[in-house]
C-alpha positions in Angstrom: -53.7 62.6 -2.8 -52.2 61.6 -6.2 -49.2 59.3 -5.9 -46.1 59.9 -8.7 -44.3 56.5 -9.2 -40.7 57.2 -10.4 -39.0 54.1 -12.7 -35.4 53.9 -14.0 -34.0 51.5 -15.9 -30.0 50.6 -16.4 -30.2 47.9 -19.4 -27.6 45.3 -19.6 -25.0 46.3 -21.9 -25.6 43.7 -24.2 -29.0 44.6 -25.0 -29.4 46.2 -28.4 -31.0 49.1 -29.4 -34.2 46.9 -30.3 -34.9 45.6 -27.3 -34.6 48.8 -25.2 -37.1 50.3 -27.8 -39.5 47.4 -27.4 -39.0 47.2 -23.5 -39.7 51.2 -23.9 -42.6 50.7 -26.0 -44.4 48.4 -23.8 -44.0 50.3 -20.6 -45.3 52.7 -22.3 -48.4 51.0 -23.5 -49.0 49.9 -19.3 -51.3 52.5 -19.0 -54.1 51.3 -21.6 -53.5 47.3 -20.5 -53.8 47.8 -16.7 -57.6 48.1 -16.1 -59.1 48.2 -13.0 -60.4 45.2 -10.9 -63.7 47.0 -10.6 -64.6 49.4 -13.1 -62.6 47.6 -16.2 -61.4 51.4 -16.9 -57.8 52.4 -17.2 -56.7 53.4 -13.8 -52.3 54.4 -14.3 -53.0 58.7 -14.8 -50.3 61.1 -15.7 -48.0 58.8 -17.6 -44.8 59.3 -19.6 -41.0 59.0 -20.4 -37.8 57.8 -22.5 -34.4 57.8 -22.9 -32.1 60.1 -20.8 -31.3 63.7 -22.1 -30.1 65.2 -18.8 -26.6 66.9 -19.5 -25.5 66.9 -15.3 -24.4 63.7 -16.2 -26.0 62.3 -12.4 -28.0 59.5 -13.9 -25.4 56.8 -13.6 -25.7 54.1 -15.9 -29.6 54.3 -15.5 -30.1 55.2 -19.3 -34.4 55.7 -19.3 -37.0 56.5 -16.8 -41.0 56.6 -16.7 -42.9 58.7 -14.7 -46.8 57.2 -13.7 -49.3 58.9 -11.1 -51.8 56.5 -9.1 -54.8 58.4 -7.6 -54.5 56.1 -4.5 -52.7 53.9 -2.5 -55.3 50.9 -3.4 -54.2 51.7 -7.1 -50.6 51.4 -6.5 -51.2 48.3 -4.6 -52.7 46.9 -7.3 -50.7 47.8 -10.0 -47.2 46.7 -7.7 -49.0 43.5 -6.3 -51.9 42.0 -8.6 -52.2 44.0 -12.2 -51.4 41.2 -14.4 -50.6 43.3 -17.4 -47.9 45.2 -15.4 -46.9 41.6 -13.6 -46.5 40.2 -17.1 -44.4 42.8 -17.8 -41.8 43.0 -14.8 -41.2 39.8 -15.7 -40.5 40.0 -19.5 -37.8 42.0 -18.1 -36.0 39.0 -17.0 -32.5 39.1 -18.7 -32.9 42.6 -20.1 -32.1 44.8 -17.3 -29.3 45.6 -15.0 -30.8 47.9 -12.7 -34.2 49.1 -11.3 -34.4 52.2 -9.4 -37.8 53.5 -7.8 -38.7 56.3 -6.3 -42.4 56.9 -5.3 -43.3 59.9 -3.5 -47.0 62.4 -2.2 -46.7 65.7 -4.0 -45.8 68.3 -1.2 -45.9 65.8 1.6 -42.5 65.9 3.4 
């Protein structure tokens, strides 16, 4: 059963508008730089997101979110605990952000 990995991201204040587009436009790029261990072959399905456009104003100060889906657990592992193109990039973040949020959850499993 697919897995749909939920981030947000509240960007320090003093970030400009540059940075949050380049942070944005390398999280965005995850999914062609995280290959897998075995096959070498892209393994991050089903990804997206951006900037904030919701108008019920219940975001808080988190200001962008990205939506991933892993096809297993073993993927998500991976990606979380030993991808070194997503490691690389958690920890670019150093400085940037604020706030992390993440929500990962089974389609239909309650």
């Amino acid at each position: 059963m697919p897995i749909i990995h939920i981030v947000l991201f509240e960007f320090k204040p003093t970030i400009g508008h540059e940075k949050v587009a380049d942070v944005c436009k390398r999280m965005l790029a995850l999914p062609q730089k995280c290959l897998h261990p075995n096959s070498q072959q892209p393994y991050v399905k089903g990804y997206g997101g951006g900037r904030d456009t919701s108008l019920e104003g219940l975001q808080g100060a988190f200001s962008h979110g990205f939506v991933s889906e892993f096809q297993s657990e073993e993927d998500r592992k991976y990606y979380l605990e030993k991808d070194p193109a997503h490691l690389e990039f958690v920890a670019s973040l150093d400085g940037l952000v604020e706030n992390v949020q993440v929500v990962d959850f089974e389609p239909g499993k309650f």
